[in-house]
C-alpha positions as CSV (number, residue, x, y, z in Angstrom):
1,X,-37.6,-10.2,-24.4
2,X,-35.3,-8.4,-22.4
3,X,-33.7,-5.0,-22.4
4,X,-30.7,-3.8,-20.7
5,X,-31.4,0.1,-19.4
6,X,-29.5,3.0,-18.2
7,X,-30.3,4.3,-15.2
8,X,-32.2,7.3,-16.0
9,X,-33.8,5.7,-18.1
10,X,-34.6,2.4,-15.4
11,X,-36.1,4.9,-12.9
12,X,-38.4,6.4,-15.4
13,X,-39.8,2.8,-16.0
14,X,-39.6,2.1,-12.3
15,X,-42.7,5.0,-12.1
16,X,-45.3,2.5,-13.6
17,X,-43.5,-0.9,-13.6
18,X,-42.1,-3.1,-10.7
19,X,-38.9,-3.8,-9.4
20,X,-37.3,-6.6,-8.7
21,X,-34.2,-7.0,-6.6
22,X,-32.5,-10.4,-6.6
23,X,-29.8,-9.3,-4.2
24,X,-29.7,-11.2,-1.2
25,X,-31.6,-10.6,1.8
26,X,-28.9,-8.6,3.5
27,X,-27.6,-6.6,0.5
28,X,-31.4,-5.3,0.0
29,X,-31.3,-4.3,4.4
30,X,-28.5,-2.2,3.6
31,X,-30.0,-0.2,1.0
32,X,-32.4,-0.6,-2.1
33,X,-34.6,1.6,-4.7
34,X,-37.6,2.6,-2.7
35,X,-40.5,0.7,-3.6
36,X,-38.6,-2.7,-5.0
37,X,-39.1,-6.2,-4.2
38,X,-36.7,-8.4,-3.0
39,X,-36.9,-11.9,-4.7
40,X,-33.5,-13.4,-4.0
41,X,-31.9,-15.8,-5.8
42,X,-29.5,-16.4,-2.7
43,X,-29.7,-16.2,0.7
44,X,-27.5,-14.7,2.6
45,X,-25.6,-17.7,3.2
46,X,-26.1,-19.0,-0.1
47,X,-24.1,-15.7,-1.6
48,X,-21.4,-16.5,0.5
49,X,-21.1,-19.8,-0.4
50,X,-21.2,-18.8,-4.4
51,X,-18.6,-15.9,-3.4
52,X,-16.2,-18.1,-1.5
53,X,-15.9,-20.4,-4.7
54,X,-15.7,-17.7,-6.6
55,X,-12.5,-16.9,-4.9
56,X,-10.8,-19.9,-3.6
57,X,-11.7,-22.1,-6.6
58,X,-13.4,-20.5,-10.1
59,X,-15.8,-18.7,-11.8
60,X,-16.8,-21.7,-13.4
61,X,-17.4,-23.3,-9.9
62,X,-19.0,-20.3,-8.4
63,X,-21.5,-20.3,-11.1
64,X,-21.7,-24.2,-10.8
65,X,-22.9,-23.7,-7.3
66,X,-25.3,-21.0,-8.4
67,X,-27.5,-22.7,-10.8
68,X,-27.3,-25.8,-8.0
69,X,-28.7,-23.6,-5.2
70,X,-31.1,-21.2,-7.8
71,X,-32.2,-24.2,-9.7
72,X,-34.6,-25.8,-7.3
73,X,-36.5,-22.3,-6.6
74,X,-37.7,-21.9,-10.2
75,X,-41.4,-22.3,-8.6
76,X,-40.6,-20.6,-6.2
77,X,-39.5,-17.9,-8.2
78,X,-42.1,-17.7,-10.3
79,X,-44.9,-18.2,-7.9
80,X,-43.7,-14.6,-6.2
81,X,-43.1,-13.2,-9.6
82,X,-47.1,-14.4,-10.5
83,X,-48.0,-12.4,-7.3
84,X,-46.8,-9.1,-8.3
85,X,-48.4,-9.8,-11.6
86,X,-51.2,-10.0,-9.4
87,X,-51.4,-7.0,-7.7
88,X,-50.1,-5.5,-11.2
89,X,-53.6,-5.8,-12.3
90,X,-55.5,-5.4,-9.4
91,X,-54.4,-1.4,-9.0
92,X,-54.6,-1.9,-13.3
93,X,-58.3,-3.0,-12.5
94,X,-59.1,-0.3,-9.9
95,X,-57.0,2.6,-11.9
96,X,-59.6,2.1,-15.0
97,X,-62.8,1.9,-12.5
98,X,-61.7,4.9,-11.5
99,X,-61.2,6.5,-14.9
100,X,-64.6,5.0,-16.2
101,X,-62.5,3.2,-19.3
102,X,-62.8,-0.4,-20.0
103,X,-61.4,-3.0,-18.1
104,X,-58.8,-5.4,-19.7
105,X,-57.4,-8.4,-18.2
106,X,-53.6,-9.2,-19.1
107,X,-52.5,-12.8,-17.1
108,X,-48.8,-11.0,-16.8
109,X,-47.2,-7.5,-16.5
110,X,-45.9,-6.2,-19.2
111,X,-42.8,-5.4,-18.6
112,X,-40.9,-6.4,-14.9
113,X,-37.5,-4.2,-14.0
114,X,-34.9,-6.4,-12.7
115,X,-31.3,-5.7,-11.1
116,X,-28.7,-7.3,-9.0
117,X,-25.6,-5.6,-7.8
118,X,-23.8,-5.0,-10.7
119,X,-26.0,-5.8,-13.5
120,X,-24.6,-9.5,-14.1
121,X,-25.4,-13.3,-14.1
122,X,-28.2,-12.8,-11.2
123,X,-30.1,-10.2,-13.2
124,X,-29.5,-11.0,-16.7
125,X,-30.8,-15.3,-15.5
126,X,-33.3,-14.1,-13.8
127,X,-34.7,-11.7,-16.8
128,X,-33.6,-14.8,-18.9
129,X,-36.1,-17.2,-16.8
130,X,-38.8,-14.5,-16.7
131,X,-38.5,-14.3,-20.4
132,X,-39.3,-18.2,-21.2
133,X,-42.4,-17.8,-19.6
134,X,-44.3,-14.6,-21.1
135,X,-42.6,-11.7,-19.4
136,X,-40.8,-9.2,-21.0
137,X,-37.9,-7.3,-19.1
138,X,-35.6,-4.6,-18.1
139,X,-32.4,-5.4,-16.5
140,X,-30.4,-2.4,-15.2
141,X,-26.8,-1.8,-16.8
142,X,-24.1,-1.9,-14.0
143,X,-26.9,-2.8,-11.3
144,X,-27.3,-0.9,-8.1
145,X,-23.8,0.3,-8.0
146,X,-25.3,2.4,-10.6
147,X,-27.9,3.2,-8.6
148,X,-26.2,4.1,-6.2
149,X,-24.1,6.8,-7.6
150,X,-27.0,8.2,-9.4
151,X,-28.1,9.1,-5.6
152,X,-24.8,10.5,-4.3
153,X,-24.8,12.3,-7.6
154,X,-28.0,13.9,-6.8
155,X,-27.4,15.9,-4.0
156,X,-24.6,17.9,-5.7
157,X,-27.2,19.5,-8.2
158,X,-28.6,23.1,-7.7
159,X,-31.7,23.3,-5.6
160,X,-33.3,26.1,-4.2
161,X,-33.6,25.6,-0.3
162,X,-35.7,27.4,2.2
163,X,-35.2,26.5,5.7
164,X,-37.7,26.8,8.4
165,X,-35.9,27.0,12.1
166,X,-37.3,27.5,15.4
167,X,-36.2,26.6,18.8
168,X,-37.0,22.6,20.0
169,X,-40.8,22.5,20.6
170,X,-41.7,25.2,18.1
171,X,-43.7,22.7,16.0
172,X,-41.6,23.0,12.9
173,X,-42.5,19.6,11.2
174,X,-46.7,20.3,11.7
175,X,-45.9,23.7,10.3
176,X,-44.1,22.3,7.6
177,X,-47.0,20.0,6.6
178,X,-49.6,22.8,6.8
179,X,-47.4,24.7,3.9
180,X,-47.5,21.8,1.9
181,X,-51.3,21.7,2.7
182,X,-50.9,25.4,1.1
183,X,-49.3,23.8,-2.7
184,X,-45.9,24.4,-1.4
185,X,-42.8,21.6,-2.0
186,X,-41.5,20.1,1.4
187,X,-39.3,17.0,2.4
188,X,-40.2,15.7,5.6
189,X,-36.4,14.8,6.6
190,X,-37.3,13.3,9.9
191,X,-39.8,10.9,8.7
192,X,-37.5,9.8,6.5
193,X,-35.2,9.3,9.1
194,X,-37.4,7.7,11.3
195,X,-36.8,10.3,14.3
196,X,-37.1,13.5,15.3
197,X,-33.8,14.7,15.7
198,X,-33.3,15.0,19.7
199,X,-32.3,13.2,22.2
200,X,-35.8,11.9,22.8
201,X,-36.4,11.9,19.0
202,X,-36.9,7.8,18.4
203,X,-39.4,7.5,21.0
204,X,-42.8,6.0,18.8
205,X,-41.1,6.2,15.8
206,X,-39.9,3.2,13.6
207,X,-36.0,1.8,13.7
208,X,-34.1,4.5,11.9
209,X,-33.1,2.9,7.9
210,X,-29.6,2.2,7.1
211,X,-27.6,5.3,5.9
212,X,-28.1,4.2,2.6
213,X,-31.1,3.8,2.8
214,X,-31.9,6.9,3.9
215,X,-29.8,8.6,1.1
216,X,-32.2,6.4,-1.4
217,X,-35.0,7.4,-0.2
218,X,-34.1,11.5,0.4
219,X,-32.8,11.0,-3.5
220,X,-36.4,9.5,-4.4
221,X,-38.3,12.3,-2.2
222,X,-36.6,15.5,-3.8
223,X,-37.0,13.0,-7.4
224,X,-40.9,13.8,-7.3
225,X,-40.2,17.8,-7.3
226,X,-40.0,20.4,-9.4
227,X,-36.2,22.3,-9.1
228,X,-37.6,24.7,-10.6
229,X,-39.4,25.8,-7.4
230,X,-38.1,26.4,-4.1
231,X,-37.8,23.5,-1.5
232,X,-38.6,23.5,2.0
233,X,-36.9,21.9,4.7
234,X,-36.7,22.2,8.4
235,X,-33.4,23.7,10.5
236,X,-31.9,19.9,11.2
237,X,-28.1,19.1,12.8
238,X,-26.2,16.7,9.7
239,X,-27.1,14.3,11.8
240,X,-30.7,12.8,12.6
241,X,-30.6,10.3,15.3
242,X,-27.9,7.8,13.2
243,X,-28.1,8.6,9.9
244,X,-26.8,11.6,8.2
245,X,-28.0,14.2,5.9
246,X,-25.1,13.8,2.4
247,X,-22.4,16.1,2.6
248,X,-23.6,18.2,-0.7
249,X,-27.2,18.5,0.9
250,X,-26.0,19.9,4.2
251,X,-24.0,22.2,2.5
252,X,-26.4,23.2,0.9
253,X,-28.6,23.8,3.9
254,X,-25.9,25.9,5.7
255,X,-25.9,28.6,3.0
256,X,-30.1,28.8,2.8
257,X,-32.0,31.1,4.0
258,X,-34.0,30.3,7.2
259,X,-36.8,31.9,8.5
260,X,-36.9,31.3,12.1
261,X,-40.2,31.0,14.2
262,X,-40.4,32.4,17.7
263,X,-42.6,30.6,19.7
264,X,-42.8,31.4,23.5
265,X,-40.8,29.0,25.8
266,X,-44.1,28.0,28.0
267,X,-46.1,26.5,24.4
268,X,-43.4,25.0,23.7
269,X,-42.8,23.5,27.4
270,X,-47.1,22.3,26.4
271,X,-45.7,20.9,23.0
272,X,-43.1,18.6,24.3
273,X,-45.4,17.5,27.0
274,X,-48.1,16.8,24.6
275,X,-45.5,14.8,22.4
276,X,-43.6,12.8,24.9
277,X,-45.9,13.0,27.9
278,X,-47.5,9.2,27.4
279,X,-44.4,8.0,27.1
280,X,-42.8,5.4,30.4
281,X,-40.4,6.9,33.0
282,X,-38.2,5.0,32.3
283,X,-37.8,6.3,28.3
284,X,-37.8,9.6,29.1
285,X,-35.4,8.9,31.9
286,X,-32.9,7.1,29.3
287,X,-33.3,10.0,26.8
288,X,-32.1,12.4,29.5
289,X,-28.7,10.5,30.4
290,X,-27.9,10.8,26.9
291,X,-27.9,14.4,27.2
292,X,-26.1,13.9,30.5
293,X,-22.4,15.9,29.4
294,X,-24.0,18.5,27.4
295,X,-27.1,19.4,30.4
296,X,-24.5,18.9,33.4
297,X,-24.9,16.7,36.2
298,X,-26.3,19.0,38.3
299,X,-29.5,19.5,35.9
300,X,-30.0,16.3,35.0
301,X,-30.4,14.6,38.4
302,X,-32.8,17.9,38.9
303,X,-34.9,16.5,35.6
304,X,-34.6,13.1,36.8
305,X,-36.2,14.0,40.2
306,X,-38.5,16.0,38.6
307,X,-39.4,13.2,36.0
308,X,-39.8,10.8,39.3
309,X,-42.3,13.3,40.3
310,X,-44.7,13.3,37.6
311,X,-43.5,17.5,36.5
312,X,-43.2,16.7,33.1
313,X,-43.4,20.2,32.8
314,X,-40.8,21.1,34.7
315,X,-38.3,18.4,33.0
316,X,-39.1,20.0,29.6
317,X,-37.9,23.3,30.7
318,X,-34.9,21.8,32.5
319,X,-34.0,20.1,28.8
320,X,-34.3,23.3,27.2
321,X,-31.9,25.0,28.7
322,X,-29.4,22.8,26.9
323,X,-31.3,22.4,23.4
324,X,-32.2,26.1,23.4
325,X,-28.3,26.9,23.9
326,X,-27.4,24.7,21.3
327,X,-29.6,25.9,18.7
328,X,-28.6,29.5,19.3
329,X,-25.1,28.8,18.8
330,X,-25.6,26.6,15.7
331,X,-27.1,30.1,14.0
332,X,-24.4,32.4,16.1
333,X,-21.8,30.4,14.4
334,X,-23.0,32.0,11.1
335,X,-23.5,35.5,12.8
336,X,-27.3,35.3,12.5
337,X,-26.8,35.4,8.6
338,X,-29.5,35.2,6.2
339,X,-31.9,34.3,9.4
340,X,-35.0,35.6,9.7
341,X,-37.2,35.8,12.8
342,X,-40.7,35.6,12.5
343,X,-42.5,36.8,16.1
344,X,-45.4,33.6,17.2
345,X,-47.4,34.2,20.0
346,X,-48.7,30.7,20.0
347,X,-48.1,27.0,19.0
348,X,-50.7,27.1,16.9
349,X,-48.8,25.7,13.6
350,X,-51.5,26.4,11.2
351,X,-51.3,29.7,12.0
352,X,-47.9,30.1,12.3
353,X,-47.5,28.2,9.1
354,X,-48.8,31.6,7.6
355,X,-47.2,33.9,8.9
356,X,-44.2,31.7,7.7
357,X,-45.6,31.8,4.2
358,X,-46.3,35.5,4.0
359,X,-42.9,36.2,5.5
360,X,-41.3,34.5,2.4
361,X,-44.2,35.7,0.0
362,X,-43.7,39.3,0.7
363,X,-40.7,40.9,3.5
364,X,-38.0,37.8,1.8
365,X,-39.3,38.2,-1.7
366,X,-38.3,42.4,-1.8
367,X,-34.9,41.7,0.2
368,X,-33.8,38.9,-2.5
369,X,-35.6,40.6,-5.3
């Protein structure tokens, strides 16, 4: 049996059932629900094919062409579909272990989510073939265009932001996890983004999503809190590398309060070189060239020397003279308002993680009473 859902209502279910996306290969790249599965029914090629009939000839042919390409996957289909069942019960299995209650076996999944791009033909055939042989299904009403504007939707509703800011090297993300350690909500927006927001911020890290995806998956983070209770986010440009934060969100962001850690210039000189020291020459090299306008010639062919040296020190302090620059005038633009300094006489991020917290527990909480 199937069901066609909202899409409220399709990422409730998505919380203890699996998704399947039969999108093509390419369509799911560029952006999907965090956490589906992509069992196409065409490839990339293959959609193409279907869409040029479509369009040069008929529905009727287009959908001809379909079932002639889909058609001989059916096994295939199923065979991948029998897999997540699998899994299905094996975290079932181990979620009931873990709860001391009684282990039952079920061959299938209850229920399996399905969507396409618009909520047609792929999804409703696929539910359709699911259905003949003992599933039962959701399919998702106008697809992931839906989807989609249920995320760039999100970001215009009322959150209440903190920001924590601090010059480059401050340690900002580690003291950002340690206040969540503390029971606090925070959204970790450059691991999202896969970078950390500099010029040297994708070396060791992941490629960067799709800025889709990224929006899905900021929209799923700030999904799992409470808006109820205040946020916490770290003092980013809109842009992270090569994705963006959503217009609504960074707007957002530039009205927040931010309480800003001072950390002494030589710690964070230590940070960097603790962060980026095992990395090649030859990255570090590239990541200063991309700074080239902004640090002037002059400095960067004294970093580079420096960096040809071995003085990793001495190139992190070089660098700062541009990013520290920079930062200040971001918060001079706004005349320093609504940002709060919070004095750090070391890197240690646990500890300046409290301070942090007690700034906003106590001095912020009588000045926004």
């Amino acid at each position: 049996m199937n069901s066609p859902l909202q899409i409220r209502e399709f990422l409730q279910q998505a919380q203890k059932c699996p998704v399947i996306d039969v999108r093509s290969p390419g369509e799911f790249d560029q952006g999907h629900i965090p956490g589906a599965i992509n069992i196409p029914l065409f490839d990339n090629e293959e959609r193409a094919k279907v869409g040029t009939a479509y369009v040069q000839k008929s529905k009727e042919e287009a959908i001809r062409i379909g079932y002639e390409i889909a058609n001989p996957k059916i096994d295939l289909f199923l065979s991948k579909v029998e897999k997540i069942a699998a899994a299905e019960q094996a975290n079932k299995r181990t979620s009931e272990q873990a709860n001391d209650e009684p282990l039952t076996i079920n061959h299938k999944p209850l229920t399996v989510l399905i969507h396409c791009w618009r909520g047609g033909m792929r999804s409703s055939k696929f539910a359709q073939l699911l259905n003949e042989n003992g599933y039962n299904t959701y399919t998702l009403v106008r697809g992931y265009k839906a989807y989609r504007n249920f995320v760039l939707q999100s970001f215009n509703r009322n959150a209440d932001i903190l920001v924590v800011g601090g010059e480059t090297g401050s340690g900002k993300t580690e003291i950002l996890k340690h206040i969540a350690a503390q029971g606090e909500q925070v959204i970790d927006l450059e691991a999202l983004a896969n970078h950390k927001g500099s010029a040297f911020g994708s070396l060791g890290e992941a490629p960067q999503p799709t800025n889709e995806q990224f929006e899905n998956a900021l929209c799923a983070a700030f999904g799992k809190l409470d808006p109820a209770r205040k946020i916490w986010l770290e003092d980013e440009s809109r842009s992270i590398g090569k994705v963006q934060l959503p217009a609504a969100l960074w707007a957002r962001m530039k009205e927040a309060l931010i309480l800003r850690v001072s950390v002494p210039k030589s710690s964070r000189i230590e940070r960097l070189v603790a962060d980026y020291g095992n990395f090649s020459k030859e990255e570090l090299s590239s990541c200063v060239l991309k700074i080239h306008q902004r640090l002037g010639g002059q400095h960067v062919n004294r970093a580079l020397e420096e960096l040809e040296k071995g003085d990793l020190h001495e190139v992190a302090d070089i660098t700062l003279t541009y990013y520290d620059k920079a930062y200040n005038y971001n918060h001079e633009k706004r005349s320093m308002k609504d940002v709060f300094f919070i004095e750090c006489d070391s890197a240690d991020a646990k500890l300046n993680a409290g301070k942090v917290l007690e700034y906003a527990n106590t001095k912020l909480k009588k000045n926004y009473a």
